[in-house]
N, C-alpha and C positions, 0 to 999 in steps of 0.2 A: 109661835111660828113667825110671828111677823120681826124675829131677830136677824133674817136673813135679808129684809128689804133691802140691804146697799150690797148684796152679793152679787155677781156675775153668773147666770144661770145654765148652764153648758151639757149637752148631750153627747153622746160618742152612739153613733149607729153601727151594727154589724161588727160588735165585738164579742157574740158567741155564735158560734155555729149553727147554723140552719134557722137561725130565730125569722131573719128577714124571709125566709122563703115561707115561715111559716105564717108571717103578717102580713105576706101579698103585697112586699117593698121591694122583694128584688128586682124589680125591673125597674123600678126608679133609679138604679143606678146603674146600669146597664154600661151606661159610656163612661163610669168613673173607675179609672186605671190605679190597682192601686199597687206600690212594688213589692209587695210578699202581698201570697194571695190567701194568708192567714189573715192579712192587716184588716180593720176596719176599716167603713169604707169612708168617714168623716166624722166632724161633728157640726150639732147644728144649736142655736142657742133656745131657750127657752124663755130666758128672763133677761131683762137688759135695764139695768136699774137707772132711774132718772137722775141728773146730777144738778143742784141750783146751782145756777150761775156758772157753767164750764166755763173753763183755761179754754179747752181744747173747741174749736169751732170746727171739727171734719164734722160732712155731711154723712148723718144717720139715715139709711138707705133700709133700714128695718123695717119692717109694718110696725104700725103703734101697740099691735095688740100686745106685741111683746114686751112693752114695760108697765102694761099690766101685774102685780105680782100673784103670780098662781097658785101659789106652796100652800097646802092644806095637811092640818095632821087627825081630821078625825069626820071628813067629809068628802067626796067628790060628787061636783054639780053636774050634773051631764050638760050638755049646750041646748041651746034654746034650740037650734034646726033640727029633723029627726037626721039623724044620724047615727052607724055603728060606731061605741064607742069601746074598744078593748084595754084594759089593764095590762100596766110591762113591769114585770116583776124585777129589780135590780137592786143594785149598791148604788148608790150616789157618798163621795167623798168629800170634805170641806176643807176647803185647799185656801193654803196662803199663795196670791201669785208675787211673782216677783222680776222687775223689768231692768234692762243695761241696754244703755242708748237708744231708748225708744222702740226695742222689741223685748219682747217676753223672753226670760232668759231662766224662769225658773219656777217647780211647780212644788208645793209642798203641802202635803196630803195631812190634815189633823186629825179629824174623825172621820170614822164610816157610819154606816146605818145604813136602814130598809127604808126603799124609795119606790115609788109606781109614775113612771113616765107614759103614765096616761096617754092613748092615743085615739084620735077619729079615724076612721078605718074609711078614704075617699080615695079614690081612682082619680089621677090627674091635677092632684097636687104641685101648684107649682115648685115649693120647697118643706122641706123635710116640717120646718119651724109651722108651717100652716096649721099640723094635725097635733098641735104639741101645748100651743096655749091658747084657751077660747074665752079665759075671762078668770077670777078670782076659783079658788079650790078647784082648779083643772087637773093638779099635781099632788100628791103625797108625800109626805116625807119624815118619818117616825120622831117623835120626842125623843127617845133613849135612842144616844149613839154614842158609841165607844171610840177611844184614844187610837189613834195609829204609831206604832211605837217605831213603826220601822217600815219605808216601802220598798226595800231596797233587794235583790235576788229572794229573800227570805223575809215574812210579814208577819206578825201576830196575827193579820188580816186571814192567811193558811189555813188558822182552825177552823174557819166560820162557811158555813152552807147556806144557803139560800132556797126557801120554799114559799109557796103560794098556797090561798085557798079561798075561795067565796064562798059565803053562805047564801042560801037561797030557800025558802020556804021553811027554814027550818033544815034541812040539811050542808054538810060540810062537801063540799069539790074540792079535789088537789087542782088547782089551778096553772104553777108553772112546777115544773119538774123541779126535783128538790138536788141541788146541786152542790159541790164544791168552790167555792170562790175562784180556786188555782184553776175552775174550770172554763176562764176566759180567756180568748184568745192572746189578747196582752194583756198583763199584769208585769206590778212591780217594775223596776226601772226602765224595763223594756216599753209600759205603758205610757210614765213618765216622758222619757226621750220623744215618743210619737205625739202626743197632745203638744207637746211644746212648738214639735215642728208642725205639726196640722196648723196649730193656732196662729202660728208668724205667717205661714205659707197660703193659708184652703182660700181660694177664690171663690166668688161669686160663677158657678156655672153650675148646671144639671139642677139635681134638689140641695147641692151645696151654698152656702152663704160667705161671707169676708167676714169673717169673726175678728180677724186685726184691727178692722176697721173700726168695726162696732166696738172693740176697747178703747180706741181711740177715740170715737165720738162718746163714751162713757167715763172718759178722761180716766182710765186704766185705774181699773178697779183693786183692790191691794186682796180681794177676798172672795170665794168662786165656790159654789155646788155644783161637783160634774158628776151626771149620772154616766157609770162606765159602759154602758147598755143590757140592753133588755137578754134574759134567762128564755131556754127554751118553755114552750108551753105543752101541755099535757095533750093529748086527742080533746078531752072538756075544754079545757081553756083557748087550744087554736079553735074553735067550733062557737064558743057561747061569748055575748057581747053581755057588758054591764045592764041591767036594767033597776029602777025606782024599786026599792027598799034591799037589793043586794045590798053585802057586807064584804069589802075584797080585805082580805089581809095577806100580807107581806112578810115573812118574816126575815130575820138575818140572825143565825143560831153559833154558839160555839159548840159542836159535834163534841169535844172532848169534854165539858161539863153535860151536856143534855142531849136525850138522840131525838131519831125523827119520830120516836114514839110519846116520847113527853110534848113532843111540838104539837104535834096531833091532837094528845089530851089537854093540852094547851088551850087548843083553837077550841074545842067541844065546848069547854068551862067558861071562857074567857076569863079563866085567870092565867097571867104569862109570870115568867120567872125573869125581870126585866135587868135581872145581874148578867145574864146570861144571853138575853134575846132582845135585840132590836126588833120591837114589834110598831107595824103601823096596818092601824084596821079602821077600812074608812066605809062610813056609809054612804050608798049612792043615793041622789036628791035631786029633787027638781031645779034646775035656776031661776035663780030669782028673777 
């Protein structure tokens, strides 16, 4: 996991439906306008890699904790404060960025895979990035991920769903509702187009941050994990908060080789069919 330390670590909130109202966020963004009221409402960074010796001297206006590197694939540490901490079941994408006269002018999506944008579940948050990284294994992010052949109206990415589940005592929870990919609000080059302008565009105001900036104080990174956001959650899953010895896993399935029934016998066995399934199943643990 630690192959993504010089990545750019990037979130897109409020790109499915109802998720935010089910995580008790929509009102953090209450004054954020956005022009199709399908759109996501931003993005917010998670990871912001350190660079020796920057070209670039702009002032990094970030919290530190953010170049902490988060990315875990077989743990999550809860935070030292008590705090609710809830699992976000998603795709995150490993993208080549690419820039023409000092803005971002192009995004290109390599692999996918199953992601959990871990979150702290707190009231009066000043920005989105607060509840997102709190120190080393805050994040998930599966070993096996598959090739993007194409992101363009139509995806290989098409055939693939998305389901959740934590173990607990010994029993299995559907944790986030087991989805269709195409079941994001943007996808494909419609998604493309919007990250590129979010990212040259989104100011610092409300729980939004200057992600331009923060590339530019990161002397523009050539290489980026952006989780596309979090999947609706179950009644179980908007309801129950990670606790010491859960088991959450993630998966990201191709529907046409495997259904939600092999995923299922799947998760019981713990053995996955890893040609097939972007699996990431993390224990949860105390911090060190």
């Amino acid at each position: 996991m630690a192959k993504y330390k010089k990545f750019l670590g990037l979130g897109i909130a409020g790109n499915f439906a109802l998720h935010l109202d089910q995580a008790g966020e929509a009102e953090d963004f209450k004054d954020v306008i956005t022009a199709d009221e399908a759109a996501p409402k931003g993005m917010f960074p998670f990871f912001l890699p350190k660079v020796q010796n920057p070209v670039n001297k702009a002032e990094l206006h970030a919290k530190e904790i953010l170049s902490t590197y988060p990315l875990g694939a077989d743990n999550i540490k809860l935070p030292k404060d008590d705090v609710k901490v809830q699992a976000e079941p998603e795709v995150a994408l490993i993208c080549d960025l690419e820039y023409t006269m000092g803005r971002l002018s192009n995004i290109k999506p390599k692999y996918f895979g199953a992601y959990n944008d871990c979150s702290i579940r707190v009231e009066g948050a000043e920005k989105i990035s607060d509840k997102k990284n709190w120190g080393h294994e805050s994040k998930g992010f599966s070993n096996t991920i598959f090739p993007v052949k194409t992101f363009l109206e139509t995806s290989n990415m098409d055939n693939y769903s998305i389901c959740s589940f934590l173990r607990r005592d010994g029993e299995i929870h559907a944790y986030g509702e087991d989805v269709e990919l195409t079941g994001y609000s943007y996808f494909h080059e419609k998604l493309i187009d919007w990250m590129i302008n979010q990212i040259n565009t989104q100011e610092d105001f409300g729980p939004l941050e200057p992600i331009f900036e923060y590339i530019q104080a990161c002397d523009y990174p050539k290489e980026a994990i952006i989780s596309i956001g979090a999947t609706r959650y179950t009644e179980y899953g908007e309801k129950t908060f990670l606790e010491i010895g859960d088991e959450m896993i993630v998966i990201v399935y191709d529907r046409t080789k495997v259904s939600s029934d092999d995923v299922l016998k799947a998760v019981k066995s713990s053995h996955y069919d890893h040609e097939n399934m972007s699996v990431l199943a993390q224990k949860i643990i105390h911090h060190e």
